[in-house]
N, C-alpha and C positions, 0 to 999 in steps of 0.2 A: 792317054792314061795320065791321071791327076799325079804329080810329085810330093813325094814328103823328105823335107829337110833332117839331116842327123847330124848333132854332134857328141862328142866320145870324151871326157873332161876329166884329167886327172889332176891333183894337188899340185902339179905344176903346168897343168895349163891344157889348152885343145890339142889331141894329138891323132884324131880323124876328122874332118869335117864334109858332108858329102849335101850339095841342097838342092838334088835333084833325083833322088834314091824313089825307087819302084816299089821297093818291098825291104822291110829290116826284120830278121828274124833275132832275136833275143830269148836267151835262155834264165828263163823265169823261176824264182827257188818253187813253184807249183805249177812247171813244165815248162815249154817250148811255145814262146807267142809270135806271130806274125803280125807285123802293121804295117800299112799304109795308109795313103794321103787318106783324110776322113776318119780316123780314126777316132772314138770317144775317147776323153780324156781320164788320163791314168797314171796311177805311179806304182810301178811293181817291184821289188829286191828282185837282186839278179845274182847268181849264183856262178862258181868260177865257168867259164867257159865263152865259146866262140859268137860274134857278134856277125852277121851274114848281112850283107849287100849287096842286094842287086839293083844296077844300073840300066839303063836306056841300054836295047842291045844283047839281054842277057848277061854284061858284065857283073862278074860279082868282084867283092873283097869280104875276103875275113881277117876280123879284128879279135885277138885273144885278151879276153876281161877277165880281172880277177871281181870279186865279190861289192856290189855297189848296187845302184840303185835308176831306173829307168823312166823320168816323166815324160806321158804324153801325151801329146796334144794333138788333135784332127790336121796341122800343117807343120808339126816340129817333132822330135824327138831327143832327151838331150840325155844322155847316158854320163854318170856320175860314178867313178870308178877309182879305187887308189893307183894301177898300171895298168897300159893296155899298149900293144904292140900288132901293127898289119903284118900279116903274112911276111912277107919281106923284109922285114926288119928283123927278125927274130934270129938272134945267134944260135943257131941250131948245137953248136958244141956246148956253150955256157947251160942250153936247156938240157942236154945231158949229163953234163956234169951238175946240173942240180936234182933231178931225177933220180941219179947215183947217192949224191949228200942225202936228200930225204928217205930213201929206202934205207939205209943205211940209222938213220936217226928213228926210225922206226921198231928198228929192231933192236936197240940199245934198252935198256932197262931206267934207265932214270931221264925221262926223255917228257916233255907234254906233246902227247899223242895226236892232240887235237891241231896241236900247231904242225907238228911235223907232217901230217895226214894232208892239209892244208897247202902249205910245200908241193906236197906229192903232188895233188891234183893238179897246178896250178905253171908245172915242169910237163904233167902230160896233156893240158890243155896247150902249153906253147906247141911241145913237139906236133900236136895234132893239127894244129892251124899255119903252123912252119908246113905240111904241107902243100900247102895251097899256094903256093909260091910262083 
């Protein structure tokens, strides 16, 4: 099976890089895209949520993204994001205790909704991808 290379790039630098990936699933702001080696070229927003690898083997990793952007190319893929965190690195307490803060700011009265809603999602996309641990 043909490989496609991924990198994951936030304001402070490469923080996945995989160049032998089977299949990347990306959650696209107009759904759920899969790609592989061959792919036509493309650039899509990506919306908060989980970044899926599968490796030689079945191996997967998920990568928790917040809000960015995904070009691709038939041999690369390189994801453009402001934070992103594997599986494994994720402070599972710190993501409940922000989970906690945004519900919380949600419900306050003088609050911008959109920012705290944004929070929210962003606290249950880590918890969701902390499990995959």
């Amino acid at each position: 099976m043909n490989k496609i290379a991924l990198d994951i790039v936030t304001p402070n630098g490469s923080v996945y890089s995989e160049h032998e990936a089977e299949l990347v699933v990306l959650q696209t702001e107009s759904g759920e895209m899969g790609v592989m080696a061959g792919h036509i070229p493309t650039v899509a927003p990506l919306k908060i949520g989980a970044v899926r690898v599968t490796r030689s083997g079945n191996d997967k990793d998920h990568i928790a993204v917040t809000e960015g952007f995904a070009e691709i190319r038939p041999e690369k893929v390189t994801i453009l994001v402001q934070s992103a965190e594997q599986a494994d690195e994720i402070d599972i307490e710190r993501a409940k205790a922000s989970l906690l803060r945004a519900e919380e700011r949600i419900k306050s009265e003088n609050v911008d909704f959109h920012r705290a809603e944004r929070a929210l999602h962003r606290a249950l996309n880590r918890l969701e991808v902390a499990k995959y641990r």
